[in-house]
LODO-673660 format. One record per residue (C-alpha): residue in three letters; y, z, x; residue number from 1. Coordinates in steps of 0.25 Angstrom, whole numbers, plus 5000, padded with zeros to 4 digits. Layout:
<rs>
  fidren     Y     Z     X  kolkol
     ala     Y     Z     X     NUM
...
</rs>
This chain:
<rs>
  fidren     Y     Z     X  kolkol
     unk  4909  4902  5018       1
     unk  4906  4917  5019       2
     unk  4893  4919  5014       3
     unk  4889  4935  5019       4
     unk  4890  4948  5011       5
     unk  4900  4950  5000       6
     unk  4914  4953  5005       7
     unk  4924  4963  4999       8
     unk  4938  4961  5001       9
     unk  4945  4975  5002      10
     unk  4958  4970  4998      11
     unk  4968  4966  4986      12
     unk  4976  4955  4993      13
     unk  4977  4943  4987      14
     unk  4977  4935  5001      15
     unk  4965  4942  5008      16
     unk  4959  4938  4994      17
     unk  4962  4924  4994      18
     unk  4959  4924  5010      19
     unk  4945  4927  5007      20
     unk  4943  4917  4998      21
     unk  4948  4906  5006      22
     unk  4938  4910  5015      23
     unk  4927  4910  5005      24
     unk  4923  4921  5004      25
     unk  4918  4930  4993      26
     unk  4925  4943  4991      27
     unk  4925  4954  4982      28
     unk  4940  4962  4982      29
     unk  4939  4979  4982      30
     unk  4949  4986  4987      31
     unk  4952  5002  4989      32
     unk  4965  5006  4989      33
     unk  4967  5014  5004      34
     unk  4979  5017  5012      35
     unk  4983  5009  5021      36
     unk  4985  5017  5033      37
     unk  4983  5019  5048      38
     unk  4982  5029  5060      39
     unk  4995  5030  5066      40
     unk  4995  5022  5080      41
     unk  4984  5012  5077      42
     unk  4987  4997  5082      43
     unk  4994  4990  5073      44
     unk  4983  4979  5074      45
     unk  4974  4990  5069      46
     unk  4982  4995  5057      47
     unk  4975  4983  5047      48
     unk  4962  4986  5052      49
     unk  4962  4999  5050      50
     unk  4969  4997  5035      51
     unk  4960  4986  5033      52
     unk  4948  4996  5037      53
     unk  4951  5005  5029      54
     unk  4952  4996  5017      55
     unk  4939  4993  5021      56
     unk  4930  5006  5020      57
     unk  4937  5008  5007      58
     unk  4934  4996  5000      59
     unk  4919  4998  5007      60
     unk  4915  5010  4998      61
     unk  4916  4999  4985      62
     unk  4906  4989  4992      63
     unk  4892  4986  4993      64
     unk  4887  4989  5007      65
     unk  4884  4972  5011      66
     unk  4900  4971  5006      67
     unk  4909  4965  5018      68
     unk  4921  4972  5014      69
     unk  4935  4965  5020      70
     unk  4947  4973  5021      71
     unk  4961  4969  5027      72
     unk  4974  4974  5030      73
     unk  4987  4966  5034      74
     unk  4999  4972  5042      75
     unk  5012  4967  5045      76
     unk  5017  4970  5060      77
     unk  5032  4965  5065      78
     unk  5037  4971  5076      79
     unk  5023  4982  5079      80
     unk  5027  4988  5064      81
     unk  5018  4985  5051      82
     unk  5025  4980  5042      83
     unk  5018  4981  5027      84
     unk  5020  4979  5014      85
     unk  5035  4978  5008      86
     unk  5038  4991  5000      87
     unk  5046  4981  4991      88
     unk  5054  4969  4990      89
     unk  5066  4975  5000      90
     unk  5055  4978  5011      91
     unk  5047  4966  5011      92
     unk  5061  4958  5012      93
     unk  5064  4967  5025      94
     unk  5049  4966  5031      95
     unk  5052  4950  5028      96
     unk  5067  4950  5034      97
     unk  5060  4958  5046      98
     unk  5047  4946  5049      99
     unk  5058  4937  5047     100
     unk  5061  4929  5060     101
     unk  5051  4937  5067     102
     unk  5037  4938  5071     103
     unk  5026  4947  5067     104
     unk  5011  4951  5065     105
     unk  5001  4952  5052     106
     unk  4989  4961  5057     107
     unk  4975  4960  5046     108
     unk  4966  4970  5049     109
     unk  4953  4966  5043     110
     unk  4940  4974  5042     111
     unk  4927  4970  5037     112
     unk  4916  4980  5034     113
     unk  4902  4976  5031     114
     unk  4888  4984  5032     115
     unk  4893  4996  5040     116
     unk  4900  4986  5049     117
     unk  4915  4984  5051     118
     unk  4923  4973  5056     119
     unk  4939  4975  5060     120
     unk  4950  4967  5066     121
     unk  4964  4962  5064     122
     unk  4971  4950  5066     123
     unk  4985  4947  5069     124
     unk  4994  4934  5065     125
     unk  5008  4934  5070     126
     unk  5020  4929  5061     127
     unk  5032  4924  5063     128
     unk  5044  4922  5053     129
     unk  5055  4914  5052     130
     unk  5068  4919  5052     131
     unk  5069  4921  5034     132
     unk  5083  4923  5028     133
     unk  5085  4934  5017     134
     unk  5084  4923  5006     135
     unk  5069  4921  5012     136
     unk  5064  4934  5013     137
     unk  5072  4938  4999     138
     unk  5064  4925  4993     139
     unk  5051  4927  4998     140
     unk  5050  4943  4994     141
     unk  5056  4940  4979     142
     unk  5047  4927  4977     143
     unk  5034  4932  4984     144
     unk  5036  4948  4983     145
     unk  5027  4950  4997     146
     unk  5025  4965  4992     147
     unk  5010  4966  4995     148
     unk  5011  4959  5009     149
     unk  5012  4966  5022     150
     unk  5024  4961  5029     151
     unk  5031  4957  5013     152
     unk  5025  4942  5016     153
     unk  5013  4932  5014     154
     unk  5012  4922  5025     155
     unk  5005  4913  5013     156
     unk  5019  4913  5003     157
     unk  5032  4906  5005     158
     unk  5035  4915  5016     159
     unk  5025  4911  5027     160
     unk  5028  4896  5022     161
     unk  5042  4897  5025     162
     unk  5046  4910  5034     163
     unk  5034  4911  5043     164
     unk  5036  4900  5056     165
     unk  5023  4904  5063     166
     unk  5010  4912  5061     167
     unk  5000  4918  5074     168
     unk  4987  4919  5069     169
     unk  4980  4918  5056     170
     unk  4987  4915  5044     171
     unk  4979  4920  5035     172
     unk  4980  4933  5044     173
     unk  4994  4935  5037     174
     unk  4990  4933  5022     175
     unk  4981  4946  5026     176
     unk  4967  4942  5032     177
     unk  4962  4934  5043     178
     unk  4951  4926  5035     179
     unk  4946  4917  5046     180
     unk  4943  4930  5055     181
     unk  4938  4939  5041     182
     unk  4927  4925  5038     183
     unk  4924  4925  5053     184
     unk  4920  4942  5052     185
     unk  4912  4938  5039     186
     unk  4904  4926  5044     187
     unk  4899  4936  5057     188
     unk  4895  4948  5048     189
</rs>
């Protein structure tokens, strides 16, 4: 059980939310709209980090000073291209049709700032679909509507129970934060 400073989660998402609470830990939600860019030519294992840093500095001017603040960022990679969020129901049935058969990668960058102190990594869990016919991906899309998910799906829903043959890495990684790793940064601070 996390017993240290108060933490602030400096993110909407419902999973990172329910993440931190099956981890037991208290947490307070604030969040600042910021763009989510990146310098042209950074690693693509460096891209969350620096969203997810970014996240963090902006959400840091609404704390108190002992606050941990937490701030993630989850990307999509297939092929070394970043695959984001669907635009709308026809481009997360392509991003689907395209994972389908196929393997690929889901990066978190995390950051965790705390009294002047900052702490970044990533962590990568590989993927693999099985091959999904139309009726699949057309049924998951309409039934779950993946619009607010990197890569148009949530390993978590039917699509990971049924289209998804093997996962490399932590699960929990793909539903958008790597919880064991974030609890083992809060025990050291």
């Amino acid at each position: 059980m996390y017993k240290g400073a108060p933490v602030v989660l400096a993110s909407q998402s419902p999973r990172r939310k329910q993440l931190l609470e099956q981890a037991g830990i208290p947490f307070e939600v604030k969040v600042v709209e910021t763009a989510e860019t990146y310098p042209p030519g950074l690693a693509i294992d460096q891209i969350p980090v620096h969203i997810a840093q970014q996240k963090a500095v902006a959400v840091m001017q609404l704390c108190k000073p002992e606050d941990i603040v937490i701030a993630a960022d989850t990307v999509v990679v297939l092929d070394d291209t970043i695959i984001g969020k669907p635009k709308d129901r026809n481009d997360a049935v392509r991003i689907l049709s395209a994972l389908s058969g196929r393997e690929h990668r889901v990066i978190t960058g995390v950051v965790i700032r705390w009294n002047g102190s900052e702490k970044a990594f990533s962590q990568t869990t590989t993927v693999h679909f099985k091959p999904l016919t139309t009726e699949q991906v057309v049924y998951y899309v309409d039934n779950f509507k993946p619009y607010d998910k990197a890569g148009a799906y949530a390993i978590q829903e039917w699509i990971g129970a049924v289209g998804i043959d093997s996962i490399n890495g932590c699960f929990y990684n793909v539903m958008g934060l790597p919880v064991s790793k974030v609890v083992e940064e809060l025990n050291q601070m």
